[in-house]
CHARMM-style PDB file with segment names, atoms N, HN, CA, C and O in Angstrom:
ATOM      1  N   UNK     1      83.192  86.661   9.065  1.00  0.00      PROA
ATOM      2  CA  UNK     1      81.892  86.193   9.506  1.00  0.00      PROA
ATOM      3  C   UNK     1      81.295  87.231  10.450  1.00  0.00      PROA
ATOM      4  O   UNK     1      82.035  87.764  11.277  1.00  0.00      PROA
ATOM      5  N   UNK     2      80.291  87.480  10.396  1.00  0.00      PROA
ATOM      6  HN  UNK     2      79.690  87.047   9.724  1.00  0.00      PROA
ATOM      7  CA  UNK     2      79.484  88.563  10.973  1.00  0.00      PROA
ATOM      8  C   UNK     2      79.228  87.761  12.184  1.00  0.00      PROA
ATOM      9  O   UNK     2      79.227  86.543  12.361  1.00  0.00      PROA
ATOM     10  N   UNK     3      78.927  89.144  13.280  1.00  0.00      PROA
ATOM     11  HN  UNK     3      78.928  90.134  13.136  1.00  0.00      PROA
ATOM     12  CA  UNK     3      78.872  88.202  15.001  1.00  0.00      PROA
ATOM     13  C   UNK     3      78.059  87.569  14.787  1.00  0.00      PROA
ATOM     14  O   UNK     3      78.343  86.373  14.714  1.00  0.00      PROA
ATOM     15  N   UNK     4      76.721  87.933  14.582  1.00  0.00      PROA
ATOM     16  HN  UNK     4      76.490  88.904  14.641  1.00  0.00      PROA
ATOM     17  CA  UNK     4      75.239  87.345  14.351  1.00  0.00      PROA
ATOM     18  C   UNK     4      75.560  85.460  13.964  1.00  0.00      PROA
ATOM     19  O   UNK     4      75.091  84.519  14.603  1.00  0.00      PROA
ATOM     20  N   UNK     5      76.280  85.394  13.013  1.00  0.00      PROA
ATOM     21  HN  UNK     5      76.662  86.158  12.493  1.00  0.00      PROA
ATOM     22  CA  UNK     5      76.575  84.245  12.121  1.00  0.00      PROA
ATOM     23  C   UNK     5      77.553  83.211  13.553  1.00  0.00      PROA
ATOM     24  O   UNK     5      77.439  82.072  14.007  1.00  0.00      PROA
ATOM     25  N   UNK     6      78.406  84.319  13.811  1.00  0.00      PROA
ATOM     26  HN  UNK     6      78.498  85.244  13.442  1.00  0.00      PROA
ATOM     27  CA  UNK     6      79.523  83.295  14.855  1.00  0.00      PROA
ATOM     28  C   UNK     6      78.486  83.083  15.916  1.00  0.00      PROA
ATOM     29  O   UNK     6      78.162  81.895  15.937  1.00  0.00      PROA
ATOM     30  N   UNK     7      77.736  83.931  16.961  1.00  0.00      PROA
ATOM     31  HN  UNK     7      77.999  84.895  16.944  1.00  0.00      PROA
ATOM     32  CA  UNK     7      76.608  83.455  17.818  1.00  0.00      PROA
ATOM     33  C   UNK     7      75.557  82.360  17.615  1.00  0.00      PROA
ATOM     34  O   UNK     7      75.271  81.470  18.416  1.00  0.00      PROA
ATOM     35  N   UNK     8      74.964  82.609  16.252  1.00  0.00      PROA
ATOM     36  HN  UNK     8      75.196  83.332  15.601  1.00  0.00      PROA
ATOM     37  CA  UNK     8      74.048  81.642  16.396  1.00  0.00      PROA
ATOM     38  C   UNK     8      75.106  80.026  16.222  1.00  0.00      PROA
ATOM     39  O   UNK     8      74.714  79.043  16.853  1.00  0.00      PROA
ATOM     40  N   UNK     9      76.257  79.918  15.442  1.00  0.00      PROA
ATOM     41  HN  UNK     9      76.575  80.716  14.930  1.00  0.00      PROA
ATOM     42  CA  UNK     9      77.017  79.017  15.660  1.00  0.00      PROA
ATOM     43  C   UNK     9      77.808  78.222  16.798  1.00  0.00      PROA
ATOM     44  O   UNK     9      78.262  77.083  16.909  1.00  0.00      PROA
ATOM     45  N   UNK    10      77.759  79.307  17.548  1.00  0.00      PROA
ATOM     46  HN  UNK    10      77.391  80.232  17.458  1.00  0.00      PROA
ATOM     47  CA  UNK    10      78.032  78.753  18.948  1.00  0.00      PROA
ATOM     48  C   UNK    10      77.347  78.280  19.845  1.00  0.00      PROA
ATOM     49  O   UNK    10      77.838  77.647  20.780  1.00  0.00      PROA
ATOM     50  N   UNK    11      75.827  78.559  19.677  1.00  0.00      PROA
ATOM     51  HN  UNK    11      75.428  79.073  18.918  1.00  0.00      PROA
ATOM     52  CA  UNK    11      74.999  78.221  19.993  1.00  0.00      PROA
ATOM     53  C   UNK    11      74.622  77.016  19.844  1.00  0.00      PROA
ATOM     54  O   UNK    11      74.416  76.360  20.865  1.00  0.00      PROA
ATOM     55  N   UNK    12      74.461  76.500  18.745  1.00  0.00      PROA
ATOM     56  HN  UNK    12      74.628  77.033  17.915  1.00  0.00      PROA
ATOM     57  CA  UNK    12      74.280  75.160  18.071  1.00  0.00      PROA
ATOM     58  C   UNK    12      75.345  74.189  18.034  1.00  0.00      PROA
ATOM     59  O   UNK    12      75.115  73.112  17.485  1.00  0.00      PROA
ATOM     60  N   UNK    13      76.624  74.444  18.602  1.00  0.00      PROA
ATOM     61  HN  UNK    13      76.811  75.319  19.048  1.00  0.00      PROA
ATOM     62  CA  UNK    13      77.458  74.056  18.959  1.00  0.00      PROA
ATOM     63  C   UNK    13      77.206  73.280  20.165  1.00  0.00      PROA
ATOM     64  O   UNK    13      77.209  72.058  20.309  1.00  0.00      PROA
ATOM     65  N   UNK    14      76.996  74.182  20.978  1.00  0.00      PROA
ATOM     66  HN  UNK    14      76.994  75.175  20.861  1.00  0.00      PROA
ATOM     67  CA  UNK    14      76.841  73.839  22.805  1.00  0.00      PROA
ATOM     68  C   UNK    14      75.678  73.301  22.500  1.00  0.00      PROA
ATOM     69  O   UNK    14      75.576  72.527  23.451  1.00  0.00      PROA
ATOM     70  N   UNK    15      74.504  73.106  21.724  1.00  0.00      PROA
ATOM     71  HN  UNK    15      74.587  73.734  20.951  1.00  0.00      PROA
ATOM     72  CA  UNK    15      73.677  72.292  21.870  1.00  0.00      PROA
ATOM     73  C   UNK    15      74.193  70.830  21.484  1.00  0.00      PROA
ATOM     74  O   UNK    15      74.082  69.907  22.291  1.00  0.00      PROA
ATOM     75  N   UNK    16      74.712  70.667  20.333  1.00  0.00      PROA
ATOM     76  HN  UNK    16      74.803  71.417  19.677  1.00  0.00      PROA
ATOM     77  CA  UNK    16      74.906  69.357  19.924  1.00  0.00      PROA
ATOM     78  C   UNK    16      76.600  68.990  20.784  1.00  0.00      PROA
ATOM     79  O   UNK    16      77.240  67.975  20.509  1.00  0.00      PROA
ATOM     80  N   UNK    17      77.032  69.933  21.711  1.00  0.00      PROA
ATOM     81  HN  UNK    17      76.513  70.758  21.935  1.00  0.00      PROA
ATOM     82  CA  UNK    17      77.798  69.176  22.660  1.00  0.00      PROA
ATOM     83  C   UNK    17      77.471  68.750  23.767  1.00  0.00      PROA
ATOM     84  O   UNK    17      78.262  68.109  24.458  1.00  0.00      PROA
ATOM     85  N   UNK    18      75.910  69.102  24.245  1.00  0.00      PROA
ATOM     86  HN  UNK    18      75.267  69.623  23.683  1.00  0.00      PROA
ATOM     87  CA  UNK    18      75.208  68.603  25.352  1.00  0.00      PROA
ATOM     88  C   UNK    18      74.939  67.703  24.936  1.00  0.00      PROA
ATOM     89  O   UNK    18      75.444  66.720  25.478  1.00  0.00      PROA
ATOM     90  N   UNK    19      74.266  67.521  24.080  1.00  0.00      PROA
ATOM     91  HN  UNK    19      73.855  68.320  23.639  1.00  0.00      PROA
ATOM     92  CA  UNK    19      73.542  65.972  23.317  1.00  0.00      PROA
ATOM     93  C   UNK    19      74.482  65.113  23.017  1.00  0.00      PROA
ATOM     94  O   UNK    19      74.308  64.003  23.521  1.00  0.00      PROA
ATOM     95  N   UNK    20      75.637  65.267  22.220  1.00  0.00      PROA
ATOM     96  HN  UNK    20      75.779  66.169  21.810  1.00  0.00      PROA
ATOM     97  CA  UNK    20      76.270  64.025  22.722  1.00  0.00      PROA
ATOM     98  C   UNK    20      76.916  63.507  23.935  1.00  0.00      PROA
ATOM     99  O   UNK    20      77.089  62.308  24.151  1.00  0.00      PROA
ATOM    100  N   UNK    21      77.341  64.676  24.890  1.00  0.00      PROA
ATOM    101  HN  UNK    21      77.200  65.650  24.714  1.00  0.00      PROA
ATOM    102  CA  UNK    21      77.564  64.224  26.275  1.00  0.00      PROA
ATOM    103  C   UNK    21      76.907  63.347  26.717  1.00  0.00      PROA
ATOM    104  O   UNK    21      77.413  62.401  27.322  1.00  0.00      PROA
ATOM    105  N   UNK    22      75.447  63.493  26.476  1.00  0.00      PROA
ATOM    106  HN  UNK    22      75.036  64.260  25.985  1.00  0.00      PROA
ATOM    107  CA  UNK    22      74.067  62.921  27.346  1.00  0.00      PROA
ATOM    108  C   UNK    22      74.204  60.924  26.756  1.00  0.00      PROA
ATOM    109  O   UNK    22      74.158  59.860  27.374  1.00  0.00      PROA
ATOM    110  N   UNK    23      74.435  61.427  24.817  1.00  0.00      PROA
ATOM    111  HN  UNK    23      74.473  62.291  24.315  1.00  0.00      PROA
ATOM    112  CA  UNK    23      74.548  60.094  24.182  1.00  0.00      PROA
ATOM    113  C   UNK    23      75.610  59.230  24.520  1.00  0.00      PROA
ATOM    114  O   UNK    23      75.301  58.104  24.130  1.00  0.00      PROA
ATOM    115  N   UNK    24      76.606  59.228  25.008  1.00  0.00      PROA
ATOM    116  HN  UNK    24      76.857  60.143  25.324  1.00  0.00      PROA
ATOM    117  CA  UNK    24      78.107  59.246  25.189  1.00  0.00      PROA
ATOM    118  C   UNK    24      77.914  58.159  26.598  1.00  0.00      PROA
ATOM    119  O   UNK    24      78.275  56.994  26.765  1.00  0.00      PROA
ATOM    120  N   UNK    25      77.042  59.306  27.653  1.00  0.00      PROA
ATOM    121  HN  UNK    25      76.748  60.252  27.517  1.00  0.00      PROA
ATOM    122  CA  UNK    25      77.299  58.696  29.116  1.00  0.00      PROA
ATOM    123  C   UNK    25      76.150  57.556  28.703  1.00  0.00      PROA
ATOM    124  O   UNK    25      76.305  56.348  28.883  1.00  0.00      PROA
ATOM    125  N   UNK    26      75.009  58.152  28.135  1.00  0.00      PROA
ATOM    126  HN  UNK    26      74.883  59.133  27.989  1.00  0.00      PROA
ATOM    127  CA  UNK    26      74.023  56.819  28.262  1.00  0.00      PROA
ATOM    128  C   UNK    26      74.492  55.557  27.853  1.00  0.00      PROA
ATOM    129  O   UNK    26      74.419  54.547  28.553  1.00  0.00      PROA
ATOM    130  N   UNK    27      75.138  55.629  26.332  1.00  0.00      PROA
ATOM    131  HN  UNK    27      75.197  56.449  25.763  1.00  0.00      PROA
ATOM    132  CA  UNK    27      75.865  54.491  26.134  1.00  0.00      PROA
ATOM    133  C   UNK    27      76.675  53.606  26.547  1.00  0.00      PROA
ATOM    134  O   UNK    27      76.884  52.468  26.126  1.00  0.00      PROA
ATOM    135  N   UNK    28      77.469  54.616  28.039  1.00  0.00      PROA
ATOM    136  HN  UNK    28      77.299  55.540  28.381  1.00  0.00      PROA
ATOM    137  CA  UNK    28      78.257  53.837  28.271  1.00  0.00      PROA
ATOM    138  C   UNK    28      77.933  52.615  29.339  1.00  0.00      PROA
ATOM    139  O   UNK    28      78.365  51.468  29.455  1.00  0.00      PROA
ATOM    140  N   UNK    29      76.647  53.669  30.302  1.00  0.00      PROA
ATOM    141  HN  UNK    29      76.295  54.600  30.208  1.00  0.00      PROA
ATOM    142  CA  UNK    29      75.439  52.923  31.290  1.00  0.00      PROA
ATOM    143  C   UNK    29      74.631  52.037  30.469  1.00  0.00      PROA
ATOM    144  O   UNK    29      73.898  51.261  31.083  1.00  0.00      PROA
ATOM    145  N   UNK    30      74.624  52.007  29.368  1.00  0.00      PROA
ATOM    146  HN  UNK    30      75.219  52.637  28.870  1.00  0.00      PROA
ATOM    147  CA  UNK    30      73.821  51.035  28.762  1.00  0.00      PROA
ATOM    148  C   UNK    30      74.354  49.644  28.422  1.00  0.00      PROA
ATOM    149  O   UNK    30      73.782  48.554  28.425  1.00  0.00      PROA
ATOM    150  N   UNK    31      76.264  50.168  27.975  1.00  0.00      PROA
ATOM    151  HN  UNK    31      76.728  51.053  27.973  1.00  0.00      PROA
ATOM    152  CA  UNK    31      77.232  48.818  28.086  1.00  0.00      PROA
ATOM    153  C   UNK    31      77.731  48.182  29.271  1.00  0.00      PROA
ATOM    154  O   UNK    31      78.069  47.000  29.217  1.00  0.00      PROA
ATOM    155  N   UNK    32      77.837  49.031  30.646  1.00  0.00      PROA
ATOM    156  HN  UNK    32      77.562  49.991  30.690  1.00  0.00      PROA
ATOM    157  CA  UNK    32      78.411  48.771  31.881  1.00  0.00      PROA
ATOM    158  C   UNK    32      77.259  48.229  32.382  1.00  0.00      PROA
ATOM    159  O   UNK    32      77.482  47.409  33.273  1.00  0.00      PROA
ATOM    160  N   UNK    33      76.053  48.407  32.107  1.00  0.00      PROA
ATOM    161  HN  UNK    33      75.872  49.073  31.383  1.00  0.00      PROA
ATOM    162  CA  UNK    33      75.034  47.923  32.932  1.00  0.00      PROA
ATOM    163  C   UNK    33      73.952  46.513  32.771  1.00  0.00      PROA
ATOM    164  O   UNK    33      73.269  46.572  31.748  1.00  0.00      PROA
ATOM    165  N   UNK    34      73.750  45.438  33.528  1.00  0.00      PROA
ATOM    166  HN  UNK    34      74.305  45.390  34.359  1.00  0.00      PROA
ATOM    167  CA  UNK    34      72.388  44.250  32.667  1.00  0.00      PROA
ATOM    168  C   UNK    34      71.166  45.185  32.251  1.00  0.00      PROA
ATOM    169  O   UNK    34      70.741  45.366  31.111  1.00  0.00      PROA
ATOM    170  N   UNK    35      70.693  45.747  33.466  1.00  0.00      PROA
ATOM    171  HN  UNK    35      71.039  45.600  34.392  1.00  0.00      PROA
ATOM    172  CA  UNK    35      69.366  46.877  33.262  1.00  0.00      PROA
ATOM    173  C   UNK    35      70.019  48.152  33.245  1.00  0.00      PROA
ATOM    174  O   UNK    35      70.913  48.493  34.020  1.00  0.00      PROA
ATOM    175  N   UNK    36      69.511  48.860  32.290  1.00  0.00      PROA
ATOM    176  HN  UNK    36      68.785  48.583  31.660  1.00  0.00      PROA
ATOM    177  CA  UNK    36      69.842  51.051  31.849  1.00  0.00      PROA
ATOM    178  C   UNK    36      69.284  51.229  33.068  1.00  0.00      PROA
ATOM    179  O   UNK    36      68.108  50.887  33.195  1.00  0.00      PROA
ATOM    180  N   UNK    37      70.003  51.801  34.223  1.00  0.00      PROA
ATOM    181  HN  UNK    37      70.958  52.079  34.120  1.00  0.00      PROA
ATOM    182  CA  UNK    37      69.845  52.506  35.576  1.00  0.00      PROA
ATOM    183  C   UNK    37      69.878  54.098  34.940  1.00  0.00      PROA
ATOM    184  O   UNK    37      70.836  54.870  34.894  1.00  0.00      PROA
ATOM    185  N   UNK    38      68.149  54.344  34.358  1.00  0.00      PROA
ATOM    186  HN  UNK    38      67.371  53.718  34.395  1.00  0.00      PROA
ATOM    187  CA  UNK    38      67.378  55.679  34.753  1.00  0.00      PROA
ATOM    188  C   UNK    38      67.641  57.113  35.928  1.00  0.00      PROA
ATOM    189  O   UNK    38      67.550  58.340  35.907  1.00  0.00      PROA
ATOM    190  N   UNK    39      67.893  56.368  36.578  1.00  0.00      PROA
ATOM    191  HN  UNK    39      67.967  55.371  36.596  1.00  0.00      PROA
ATOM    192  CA  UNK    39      67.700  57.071  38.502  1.00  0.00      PROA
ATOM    193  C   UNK    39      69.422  57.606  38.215  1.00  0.00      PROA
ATOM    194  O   UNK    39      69.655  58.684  38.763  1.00  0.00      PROA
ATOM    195  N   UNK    40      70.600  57.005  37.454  1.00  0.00      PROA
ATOM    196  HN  UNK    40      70.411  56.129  37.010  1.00  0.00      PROA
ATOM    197  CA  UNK    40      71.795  57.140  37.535  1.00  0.00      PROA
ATOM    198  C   UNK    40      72.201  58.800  36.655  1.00  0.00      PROA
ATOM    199  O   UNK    40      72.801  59.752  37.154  1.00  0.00      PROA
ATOM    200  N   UNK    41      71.570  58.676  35.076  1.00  0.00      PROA
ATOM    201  HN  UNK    41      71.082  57.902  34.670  1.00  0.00      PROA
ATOM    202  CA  UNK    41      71.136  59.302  34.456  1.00  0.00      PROA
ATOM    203  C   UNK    41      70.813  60.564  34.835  1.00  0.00      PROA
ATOM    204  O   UNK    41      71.594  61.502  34.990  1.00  0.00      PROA
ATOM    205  N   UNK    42      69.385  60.555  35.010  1.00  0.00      PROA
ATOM    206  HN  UNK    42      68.750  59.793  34.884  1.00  0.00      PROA
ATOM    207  CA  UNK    42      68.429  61.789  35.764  1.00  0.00      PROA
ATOM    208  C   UNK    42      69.650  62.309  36.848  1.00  0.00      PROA
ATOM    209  O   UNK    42      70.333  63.325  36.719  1.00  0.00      PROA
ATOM    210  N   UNK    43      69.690  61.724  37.492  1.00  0.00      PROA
ATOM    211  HN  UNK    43      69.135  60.899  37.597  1.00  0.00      PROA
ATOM    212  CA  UNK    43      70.766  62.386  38.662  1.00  0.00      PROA
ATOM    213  C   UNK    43      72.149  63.253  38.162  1.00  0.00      PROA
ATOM    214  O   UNK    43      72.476  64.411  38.422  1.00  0.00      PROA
ATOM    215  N   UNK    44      72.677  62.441  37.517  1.00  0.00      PROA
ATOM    216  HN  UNK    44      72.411  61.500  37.305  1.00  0.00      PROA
ATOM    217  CA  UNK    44      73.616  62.979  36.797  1.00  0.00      PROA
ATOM    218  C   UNK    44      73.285  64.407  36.223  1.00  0.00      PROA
ATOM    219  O   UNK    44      73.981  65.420  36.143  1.00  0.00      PROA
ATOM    220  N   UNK    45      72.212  64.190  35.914  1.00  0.00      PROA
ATOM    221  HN  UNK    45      71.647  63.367  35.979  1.00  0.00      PROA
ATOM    222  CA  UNK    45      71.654  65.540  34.518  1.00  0.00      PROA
ATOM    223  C   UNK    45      71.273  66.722  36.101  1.00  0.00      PROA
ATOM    224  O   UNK    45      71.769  67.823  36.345  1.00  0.00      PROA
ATOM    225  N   UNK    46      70.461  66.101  36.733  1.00  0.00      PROA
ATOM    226  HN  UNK    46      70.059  65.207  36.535  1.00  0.00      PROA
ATOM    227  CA  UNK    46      70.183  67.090  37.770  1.00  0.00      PROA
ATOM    228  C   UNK    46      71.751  67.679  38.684  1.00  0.00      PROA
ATOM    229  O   UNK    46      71.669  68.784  39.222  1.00  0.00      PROA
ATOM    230  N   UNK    47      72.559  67.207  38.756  1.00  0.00      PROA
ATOM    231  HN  UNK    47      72.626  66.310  38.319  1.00  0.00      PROA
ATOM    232  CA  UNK    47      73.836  67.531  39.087  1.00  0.00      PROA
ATOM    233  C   UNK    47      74.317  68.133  38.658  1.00  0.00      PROA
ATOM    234  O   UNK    47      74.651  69.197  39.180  1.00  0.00      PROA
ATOM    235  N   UNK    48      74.684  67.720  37.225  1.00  0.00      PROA
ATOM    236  HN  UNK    48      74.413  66.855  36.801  1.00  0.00      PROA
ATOM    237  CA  UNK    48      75.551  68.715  36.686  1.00  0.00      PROA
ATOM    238  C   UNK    48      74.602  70.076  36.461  1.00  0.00      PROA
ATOM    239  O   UNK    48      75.221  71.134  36.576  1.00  0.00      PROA
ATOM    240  N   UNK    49      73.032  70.190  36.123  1.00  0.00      PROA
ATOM    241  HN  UNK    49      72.529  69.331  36.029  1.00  0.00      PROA
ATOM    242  CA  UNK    49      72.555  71.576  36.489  1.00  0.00      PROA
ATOM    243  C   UNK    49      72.861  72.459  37.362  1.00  0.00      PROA
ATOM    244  O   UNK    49      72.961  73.664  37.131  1.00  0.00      PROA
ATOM    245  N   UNK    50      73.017  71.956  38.345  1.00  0.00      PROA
ATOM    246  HN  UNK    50      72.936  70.977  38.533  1.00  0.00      PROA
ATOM    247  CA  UNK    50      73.196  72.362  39.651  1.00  0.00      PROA
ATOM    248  C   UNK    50      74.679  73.003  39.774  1.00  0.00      PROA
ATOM    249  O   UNK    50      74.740  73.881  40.635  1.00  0.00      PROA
ATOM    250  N   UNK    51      75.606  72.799  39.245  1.00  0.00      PROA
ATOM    251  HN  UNK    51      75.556  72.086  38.546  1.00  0.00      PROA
ATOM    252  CA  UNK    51      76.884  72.865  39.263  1.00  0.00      PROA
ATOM    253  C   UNK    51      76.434  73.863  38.277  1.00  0.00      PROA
ATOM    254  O   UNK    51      76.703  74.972  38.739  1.00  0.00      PROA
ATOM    255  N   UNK    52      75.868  73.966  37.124  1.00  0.00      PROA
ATOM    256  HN  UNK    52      75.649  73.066  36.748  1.00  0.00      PROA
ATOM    257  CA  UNK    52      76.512  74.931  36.538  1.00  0.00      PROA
ATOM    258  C   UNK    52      75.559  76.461  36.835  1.00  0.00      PROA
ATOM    259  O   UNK    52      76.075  77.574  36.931  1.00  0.00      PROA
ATOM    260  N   UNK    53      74.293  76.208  36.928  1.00  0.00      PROA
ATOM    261  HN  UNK    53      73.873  75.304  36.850  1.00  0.00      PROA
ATOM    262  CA  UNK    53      73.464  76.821  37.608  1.00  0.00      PROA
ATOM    263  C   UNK    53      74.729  77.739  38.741  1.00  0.00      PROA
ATOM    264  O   UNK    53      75.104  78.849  38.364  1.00  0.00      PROA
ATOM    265  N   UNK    54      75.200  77.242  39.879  1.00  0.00      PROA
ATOM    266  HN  UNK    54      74.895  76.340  40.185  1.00  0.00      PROA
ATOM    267  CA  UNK    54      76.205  78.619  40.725  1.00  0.00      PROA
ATOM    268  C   UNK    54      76.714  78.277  40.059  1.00  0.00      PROA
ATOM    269  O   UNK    54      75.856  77.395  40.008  1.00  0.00      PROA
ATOM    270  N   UNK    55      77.314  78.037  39.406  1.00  0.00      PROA
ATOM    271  HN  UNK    55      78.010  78.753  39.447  1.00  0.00      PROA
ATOM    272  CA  UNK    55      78.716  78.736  38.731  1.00  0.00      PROA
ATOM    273  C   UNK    55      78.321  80.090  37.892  1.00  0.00      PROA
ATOM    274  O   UNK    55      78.931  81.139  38.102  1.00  0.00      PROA
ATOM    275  N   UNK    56      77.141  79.991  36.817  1.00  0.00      PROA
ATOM    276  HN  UNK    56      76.646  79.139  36.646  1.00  0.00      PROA
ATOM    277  CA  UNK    56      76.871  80.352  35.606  1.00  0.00      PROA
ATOM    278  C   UNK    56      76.579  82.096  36.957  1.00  0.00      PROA
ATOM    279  O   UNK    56      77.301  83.082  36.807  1.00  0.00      PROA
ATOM    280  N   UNK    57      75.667  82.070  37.880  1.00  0.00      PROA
ATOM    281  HN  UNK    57      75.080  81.269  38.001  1.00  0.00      PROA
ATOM    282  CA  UNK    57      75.774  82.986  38.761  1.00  0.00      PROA
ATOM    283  C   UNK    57      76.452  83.332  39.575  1.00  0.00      PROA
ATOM    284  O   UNK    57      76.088  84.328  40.199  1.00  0.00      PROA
ATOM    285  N   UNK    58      77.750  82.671  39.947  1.00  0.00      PROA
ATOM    286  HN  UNK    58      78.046  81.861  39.440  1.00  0.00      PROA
ATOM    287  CA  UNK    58      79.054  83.852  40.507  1.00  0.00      PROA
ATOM    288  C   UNK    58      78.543  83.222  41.968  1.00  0.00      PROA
ATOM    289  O   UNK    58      79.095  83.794  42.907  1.00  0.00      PROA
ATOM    290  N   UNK    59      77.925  82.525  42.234  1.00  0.00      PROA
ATOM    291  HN  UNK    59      77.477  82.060  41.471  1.00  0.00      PROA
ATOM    292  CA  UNK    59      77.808  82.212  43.804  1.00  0.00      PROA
ATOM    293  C   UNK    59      79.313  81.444  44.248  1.00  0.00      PROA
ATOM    294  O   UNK    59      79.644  80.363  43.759  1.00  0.00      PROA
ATOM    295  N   UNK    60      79.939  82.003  44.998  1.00  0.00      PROA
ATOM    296  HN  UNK    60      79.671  82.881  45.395  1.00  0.00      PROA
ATOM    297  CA  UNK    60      80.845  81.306  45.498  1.00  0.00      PROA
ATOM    298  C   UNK    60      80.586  80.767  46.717  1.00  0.00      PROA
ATOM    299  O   UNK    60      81.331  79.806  46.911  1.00  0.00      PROA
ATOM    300  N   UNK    61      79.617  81.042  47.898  1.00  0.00      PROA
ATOM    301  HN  UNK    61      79.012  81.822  47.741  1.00  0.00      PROA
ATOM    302  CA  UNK    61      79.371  80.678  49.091  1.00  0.00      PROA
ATOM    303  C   UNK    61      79.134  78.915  49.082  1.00  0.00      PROA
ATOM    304  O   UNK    61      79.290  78.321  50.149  1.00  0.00      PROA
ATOM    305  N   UNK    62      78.861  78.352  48.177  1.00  0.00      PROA
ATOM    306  HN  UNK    62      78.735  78.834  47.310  1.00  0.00      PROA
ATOM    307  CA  UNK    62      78.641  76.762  47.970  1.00  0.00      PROA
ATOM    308  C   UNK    62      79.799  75.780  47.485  1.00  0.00      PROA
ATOM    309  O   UNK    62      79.956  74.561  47.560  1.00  0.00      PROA
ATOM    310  N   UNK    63      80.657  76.995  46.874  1.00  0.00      PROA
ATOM    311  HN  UNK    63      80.529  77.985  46.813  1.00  0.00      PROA
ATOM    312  CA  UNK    63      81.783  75.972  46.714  1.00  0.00      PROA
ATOM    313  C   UNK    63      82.882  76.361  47.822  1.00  0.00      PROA
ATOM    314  OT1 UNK    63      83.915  75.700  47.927  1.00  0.00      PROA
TER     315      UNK     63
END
């Protein structure tokens, strides 16, 4: 397989492993919960950005 072929595959990989992460947790806030807590969600998503955001840049001063 040519790189070109393995890249764009990996690519589309990590996409449809974000998306079900996202489907995965919602579902599970959607069974654990009476009302889907939104605010739980969003936060989550803004978190884990954040985490990977320094990491993805080598900042070690935050962890």
């Amino acid at each position: 397989m040519r790189q070109y072929g393995r890249e764009e595959l990996q690519l589309l990989f990590q996409v449809h492993l974000g998306l079900f992460l996202v489907f995965g947790f919602s579902c599970y806030l959607l069974i654990a919960y009476e009302q889907f807590p939104w605010l739980s969600l969003i936060g989550s998503a803004v978190g884990v950005a954040i985490i990977v955001f320094f990491y993805r840049g080598k900042s070690t001063a935050p962890f």
